[in-house]
Every structure is written in structure tokens, then in C-alpha cells.
SERO-4910 file (N, C-alpha, C, O; in steps of 0.05 Angstrom, whole numbers):
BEGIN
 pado doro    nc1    nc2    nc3   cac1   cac2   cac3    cc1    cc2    cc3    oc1    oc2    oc3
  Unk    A     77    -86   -258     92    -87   -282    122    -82   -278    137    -94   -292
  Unk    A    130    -68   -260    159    -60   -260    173    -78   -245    196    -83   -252
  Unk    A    162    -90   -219    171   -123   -212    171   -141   -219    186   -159   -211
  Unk    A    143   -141   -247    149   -173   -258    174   -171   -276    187   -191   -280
  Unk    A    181   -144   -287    206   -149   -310    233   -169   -290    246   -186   -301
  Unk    A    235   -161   -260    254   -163   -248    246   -200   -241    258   -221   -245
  Unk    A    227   -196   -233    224   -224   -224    226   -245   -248    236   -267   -241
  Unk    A    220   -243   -273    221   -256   -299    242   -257   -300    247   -281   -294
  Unk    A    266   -246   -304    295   -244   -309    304   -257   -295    317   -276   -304
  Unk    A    301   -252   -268    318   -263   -244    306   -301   -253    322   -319   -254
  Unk    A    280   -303   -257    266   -332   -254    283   -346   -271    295   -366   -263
  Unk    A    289   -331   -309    304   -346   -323    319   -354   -319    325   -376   -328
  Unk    A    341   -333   -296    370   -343   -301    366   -361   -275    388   -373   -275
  Unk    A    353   -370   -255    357   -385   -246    345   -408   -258    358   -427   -250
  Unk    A    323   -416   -275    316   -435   -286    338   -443   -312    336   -464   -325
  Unk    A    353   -428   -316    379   -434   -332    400   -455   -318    412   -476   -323
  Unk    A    395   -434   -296    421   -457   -279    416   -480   -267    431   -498   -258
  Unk    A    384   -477   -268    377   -503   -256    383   -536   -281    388   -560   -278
  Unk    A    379   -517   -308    370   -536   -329    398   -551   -328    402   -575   -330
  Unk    A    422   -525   -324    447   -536   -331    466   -554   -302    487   -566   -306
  Unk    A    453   -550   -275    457   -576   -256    444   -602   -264    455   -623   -257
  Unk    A    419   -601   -280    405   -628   -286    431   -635   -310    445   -655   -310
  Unk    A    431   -615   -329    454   -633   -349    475   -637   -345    488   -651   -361
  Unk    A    487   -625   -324    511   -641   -313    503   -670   -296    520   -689   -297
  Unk    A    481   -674   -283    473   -690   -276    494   -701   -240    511   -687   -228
  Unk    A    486   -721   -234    500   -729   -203    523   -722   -205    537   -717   -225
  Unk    A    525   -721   -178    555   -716   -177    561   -750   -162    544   -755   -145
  Unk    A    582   -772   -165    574   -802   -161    592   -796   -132    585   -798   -108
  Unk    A    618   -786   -144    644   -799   -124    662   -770   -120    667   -754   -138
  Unk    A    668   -768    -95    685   -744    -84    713   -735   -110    723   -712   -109
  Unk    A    720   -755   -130    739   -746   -151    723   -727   -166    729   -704   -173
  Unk    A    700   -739   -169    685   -719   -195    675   -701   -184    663   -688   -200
  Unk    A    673   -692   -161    668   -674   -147    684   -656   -146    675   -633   -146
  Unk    A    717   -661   -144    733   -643   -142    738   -642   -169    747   -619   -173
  Unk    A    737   -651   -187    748   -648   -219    720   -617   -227    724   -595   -237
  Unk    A    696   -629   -220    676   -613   -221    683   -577   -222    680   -558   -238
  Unk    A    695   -585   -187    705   -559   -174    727   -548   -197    728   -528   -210
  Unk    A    738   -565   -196    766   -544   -208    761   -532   -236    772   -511   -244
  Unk    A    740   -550   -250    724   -537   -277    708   -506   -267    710   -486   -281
  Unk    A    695   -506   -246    675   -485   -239    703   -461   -235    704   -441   -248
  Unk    A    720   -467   -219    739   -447   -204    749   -426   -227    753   -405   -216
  Unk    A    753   -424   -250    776   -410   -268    749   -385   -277    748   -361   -278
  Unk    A    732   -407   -284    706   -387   -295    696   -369   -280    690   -347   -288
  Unk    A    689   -382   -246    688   -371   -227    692   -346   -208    678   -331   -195
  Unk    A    720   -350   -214    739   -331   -206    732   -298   -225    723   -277   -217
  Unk    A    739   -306   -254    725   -284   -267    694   -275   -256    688   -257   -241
  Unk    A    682   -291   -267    657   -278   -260    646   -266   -234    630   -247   -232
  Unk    A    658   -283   -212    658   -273   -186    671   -239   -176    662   -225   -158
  Unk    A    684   -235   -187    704   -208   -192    690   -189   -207    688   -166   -199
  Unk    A    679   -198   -229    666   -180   -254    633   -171   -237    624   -149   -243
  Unk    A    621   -186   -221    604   -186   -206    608   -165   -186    592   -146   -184
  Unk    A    637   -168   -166    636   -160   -145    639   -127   -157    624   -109   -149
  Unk    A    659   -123   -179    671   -105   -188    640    -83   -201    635    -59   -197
  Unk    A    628   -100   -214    598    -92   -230    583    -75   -203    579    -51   -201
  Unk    A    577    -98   -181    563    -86   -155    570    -61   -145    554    -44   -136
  Unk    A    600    -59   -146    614    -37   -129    609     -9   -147    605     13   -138
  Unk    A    611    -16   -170    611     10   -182    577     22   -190    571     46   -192
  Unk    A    558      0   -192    531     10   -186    528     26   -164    520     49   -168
  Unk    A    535     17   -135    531     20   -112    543     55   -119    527     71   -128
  Unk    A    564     60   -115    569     91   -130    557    103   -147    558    126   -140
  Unk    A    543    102   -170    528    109   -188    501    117   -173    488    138   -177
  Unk    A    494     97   -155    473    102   -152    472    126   -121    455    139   -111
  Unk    A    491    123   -118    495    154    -97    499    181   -113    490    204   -109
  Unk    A    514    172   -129    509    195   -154    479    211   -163    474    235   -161
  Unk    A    468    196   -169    441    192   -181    416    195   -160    392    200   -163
  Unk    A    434    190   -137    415    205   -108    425    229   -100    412    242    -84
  Unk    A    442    236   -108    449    269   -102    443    283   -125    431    303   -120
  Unk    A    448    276   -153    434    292   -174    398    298   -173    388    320   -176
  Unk    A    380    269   -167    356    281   -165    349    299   -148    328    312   -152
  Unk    A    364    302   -126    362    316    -96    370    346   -113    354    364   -110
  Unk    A    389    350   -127    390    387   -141    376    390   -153    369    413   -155
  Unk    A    365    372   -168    346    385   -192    320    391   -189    306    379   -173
  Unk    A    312    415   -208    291    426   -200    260    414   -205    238    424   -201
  Unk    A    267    392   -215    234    374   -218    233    357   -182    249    346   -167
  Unk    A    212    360   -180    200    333   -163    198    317   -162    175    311   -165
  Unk    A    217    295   -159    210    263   -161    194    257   -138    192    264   -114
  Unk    A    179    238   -157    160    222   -131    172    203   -121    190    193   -134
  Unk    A    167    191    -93    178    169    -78    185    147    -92    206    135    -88
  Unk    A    166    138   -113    180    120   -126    203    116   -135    215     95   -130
  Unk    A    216    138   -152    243    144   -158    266    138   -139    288    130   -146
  Unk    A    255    144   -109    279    145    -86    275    118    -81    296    109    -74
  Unk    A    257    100    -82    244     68    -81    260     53    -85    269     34    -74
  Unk    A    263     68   -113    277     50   -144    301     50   -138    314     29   -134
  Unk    A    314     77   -136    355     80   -128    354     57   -101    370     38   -103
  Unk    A    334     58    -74    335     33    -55    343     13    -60    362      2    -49
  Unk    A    324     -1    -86    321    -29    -95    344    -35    -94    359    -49    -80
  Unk    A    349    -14   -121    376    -23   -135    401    -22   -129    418    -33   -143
  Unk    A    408     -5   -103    428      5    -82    425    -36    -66    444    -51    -66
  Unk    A    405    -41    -59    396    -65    -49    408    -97    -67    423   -116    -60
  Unk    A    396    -93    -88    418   -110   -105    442   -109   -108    458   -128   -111
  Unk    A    446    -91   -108    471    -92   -117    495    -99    -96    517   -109    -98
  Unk    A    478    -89    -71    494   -103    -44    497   -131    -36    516   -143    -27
  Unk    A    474   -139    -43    475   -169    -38    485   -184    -64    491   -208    -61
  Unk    A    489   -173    -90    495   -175   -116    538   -179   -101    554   -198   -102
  Unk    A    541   -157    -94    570   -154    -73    568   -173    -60    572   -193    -74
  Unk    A    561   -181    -31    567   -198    -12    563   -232    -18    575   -248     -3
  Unk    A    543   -243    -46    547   -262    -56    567   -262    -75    575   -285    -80
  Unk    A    580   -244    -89    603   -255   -105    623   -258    -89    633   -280    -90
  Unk    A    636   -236    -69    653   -241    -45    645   -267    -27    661   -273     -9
  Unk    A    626   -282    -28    628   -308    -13    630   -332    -37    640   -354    -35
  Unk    A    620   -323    -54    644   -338    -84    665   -342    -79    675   -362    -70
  Unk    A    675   -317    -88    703   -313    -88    719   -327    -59    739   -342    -59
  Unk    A    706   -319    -38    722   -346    -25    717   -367    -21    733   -381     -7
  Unk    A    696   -377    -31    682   -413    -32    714   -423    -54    730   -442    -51
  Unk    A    712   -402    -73    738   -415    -95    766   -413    -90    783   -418   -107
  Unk    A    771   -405    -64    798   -409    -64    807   -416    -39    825   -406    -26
  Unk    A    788   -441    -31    787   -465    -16    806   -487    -28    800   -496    -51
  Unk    A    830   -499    -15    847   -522    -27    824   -536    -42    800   -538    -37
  Unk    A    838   -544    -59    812   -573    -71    831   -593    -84    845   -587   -103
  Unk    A    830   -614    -71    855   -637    -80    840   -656    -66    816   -656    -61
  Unk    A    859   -676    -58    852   -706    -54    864   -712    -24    884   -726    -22
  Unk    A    850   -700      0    861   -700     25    849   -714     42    825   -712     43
  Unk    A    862   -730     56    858   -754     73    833   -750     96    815   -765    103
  Unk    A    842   -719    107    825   -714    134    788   -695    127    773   -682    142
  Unk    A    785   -699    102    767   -683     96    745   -700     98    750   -723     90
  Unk    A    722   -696    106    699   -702    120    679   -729     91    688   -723     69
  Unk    A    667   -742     89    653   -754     76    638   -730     65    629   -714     82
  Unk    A    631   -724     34    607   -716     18    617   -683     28    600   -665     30
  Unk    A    653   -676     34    657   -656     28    654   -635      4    641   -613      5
  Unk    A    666   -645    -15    669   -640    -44    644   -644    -54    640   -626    -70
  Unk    A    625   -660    -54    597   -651    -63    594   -633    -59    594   -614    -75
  Unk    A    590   -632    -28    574   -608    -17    584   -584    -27    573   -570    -44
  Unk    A    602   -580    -17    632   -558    -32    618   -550    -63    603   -530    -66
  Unk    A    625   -566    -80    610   -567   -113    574   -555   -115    567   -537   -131
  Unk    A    562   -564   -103    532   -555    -98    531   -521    -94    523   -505   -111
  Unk    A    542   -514    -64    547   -491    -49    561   -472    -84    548   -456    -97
  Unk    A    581   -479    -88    590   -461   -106    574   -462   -131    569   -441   -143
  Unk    A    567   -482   -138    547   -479   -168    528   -456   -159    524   -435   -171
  Unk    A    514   -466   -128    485   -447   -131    499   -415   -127    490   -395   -138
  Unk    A    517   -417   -114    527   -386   -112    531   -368   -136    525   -344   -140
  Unk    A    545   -391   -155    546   -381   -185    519   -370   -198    519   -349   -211
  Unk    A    498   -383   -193    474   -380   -208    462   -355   -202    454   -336   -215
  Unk    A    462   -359   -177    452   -339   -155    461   -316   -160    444   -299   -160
  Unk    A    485   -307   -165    506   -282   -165    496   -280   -198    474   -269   -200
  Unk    A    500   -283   -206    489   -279   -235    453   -277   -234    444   -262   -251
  Unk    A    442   -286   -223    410   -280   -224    410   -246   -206    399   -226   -214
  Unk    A    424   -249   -187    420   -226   -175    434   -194   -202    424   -172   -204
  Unk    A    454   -206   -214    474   -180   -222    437   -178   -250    429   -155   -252
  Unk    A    424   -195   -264    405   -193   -281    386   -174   -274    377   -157   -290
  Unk    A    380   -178   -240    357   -179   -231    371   -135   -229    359   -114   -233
  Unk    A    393   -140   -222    401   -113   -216    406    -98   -240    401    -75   -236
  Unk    A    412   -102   -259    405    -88   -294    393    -83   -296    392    -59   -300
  Unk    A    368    -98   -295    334    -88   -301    319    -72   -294    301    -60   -306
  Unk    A    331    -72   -254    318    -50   -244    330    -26   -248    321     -4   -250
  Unk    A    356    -36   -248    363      6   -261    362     12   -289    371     33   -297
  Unk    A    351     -8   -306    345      8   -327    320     18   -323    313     37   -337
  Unk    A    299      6   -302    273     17   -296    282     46   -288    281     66   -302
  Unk    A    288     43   -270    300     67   -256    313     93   -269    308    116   -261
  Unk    A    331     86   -290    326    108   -311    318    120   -328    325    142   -336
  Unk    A    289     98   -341    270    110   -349    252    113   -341    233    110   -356
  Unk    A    244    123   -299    233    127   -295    241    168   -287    226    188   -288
  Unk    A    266    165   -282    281    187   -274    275    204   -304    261    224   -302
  Unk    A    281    199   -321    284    214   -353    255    217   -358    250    239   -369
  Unk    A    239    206   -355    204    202   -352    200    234   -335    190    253   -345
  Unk    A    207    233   -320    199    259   -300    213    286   -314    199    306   -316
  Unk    A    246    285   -326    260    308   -326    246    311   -351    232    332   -348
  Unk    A    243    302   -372    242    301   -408    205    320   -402    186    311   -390
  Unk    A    207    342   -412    186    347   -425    175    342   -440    189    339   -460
  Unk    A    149    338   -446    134    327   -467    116    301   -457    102    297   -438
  Unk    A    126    284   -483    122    255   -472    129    241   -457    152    245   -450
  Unk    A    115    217   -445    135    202   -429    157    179   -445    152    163   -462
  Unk    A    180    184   -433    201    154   -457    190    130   -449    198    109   -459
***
């Protein structure tokens, strides 16, 4: 149960992005490839940052949140230390894909003589899936720490479980 929430999330947003490469449809000729690019780059740039920025400050939180269960006087079970893993885990690779964003997008992109055949496709492809990807991962990393804190508050909260 606590993986499928992650794996469902993560599935949508990549079947999102898939739906929205089919409706952009081919890419024909290296112009629309770069016109492509330079549409992806502005949005990019934000979100790639907001990502890296989102990752970085999880990644702290969740050292936080490993030294708080470590004082307190309840017992967490391994699962708990599992869960801070996971999500310590996303959130890294959640980091090192927006940072290879972020420099996929600030690659020249113009109309240059010595650049290879089915550059700018390729180029266009590489950065769409990164986009998707970085965003499936930052989903996939929400979910598990919201698991993660109502599994932590589950243990401290007397009574019922939340």
C-alpha cells in the first residue's frame, strides 16, 4: 500500500508527459526542433531550479527529522528510518536530474553550421524527458514524505492511529 501511492503518482505524471509528447507530435526539421527548444528553455529553467531548490531543502529536513526521531523517547521501527532513506533517495536523484536540466538548457541553441545531423531533435527529446522525469520524481518525493509523516506522528500521537 505505501508503494503503490508512490508508484501511481510517479506513473501519472509520467503518462502526462507522455500524452503531452504525442500532442505535440514529430518533431519534422532541425528549425522546429530548435524553436521547440527555446519554448521548453524559459519554463525549464524555472522549474528546473524550483526542483533543484525543492530537493535541496528536503534533503535537510530530512536530516532534521533523523536526528529528532533519534532523541525522542518512543521507538521507531525500521520502517520509519526506511522511509527518511527513500525519501533522502528521491530527493537526490530528484537534485542530480534537475541539475542535468539545468545544464541540458543552457546549451547555445541557434542555427549553426557545424552541428551534427538530428542534433536538435535529439537535444529536444533528452530535455522534454528530463522535464517529465524531474517532475515525476519531485511527485514521487511528496508522497513519500507525506507517508513518512504520518507514519512518524502514527508512533508519537497517543491514542489512535492518524
Amino acid at each position: 500500500m505505501k508503494h503503490l501511492a508512490v508508484i501511481l503518482t510517479t506513473g501519472l505524471i509520467i503518462l502526462i508527459g507522455i500524452g503531452a509528447r504525442f500532442a505535440i507530435g514529430n518533431v519534422y526539421s532541425e528549425a522546429e526542433a530548435t524553436n521547440l527548444i527555446q519554448s521548453l528553455t524559459q519554463t525549464g529553467l524555472y522549474l528546473g531550479s524550483a526542483i533543484a531548490g525543492a530537493s535541496a531543502t528536503t534533503l535537510a529536513l530530512m536530516l532534521t527529522l533523523l536526528g529528532l526521531t533519534n532523541q525522542t523517547k518512543t521507538d521507531f521501527d525500521s520502517d520509519v528510518y526506511r522511509s527518511i532513506s527513500q525519501v533522502a533517495w528521491l530527493s537526490t536523484i530528484s537534485l542530480v536530474g534537475a541539475v542535468i536540466l539545468l545544464l541540458m538548457l543552457v546549451l547555445p541553441v541557434g542555427e549553426f553550421d557545424q552541428m551534427p545531423d538530428g542534433w536538435y531533435r535529439l537535444m529536444y527529446e533528452v530535455v522534454f524527458a528530463l522535464t517529465v522525469f524531474v517532475c515525476a520524481l519531485l511527485t514521487a518525493t511528496v508522497v513519500r514524505l507525506f507517508m513518512t509523516i504520518r507514519h512518524v506522528i502514527s508512533q508519537v500521537t497517543p491514542g489512535d492511529e492518524v
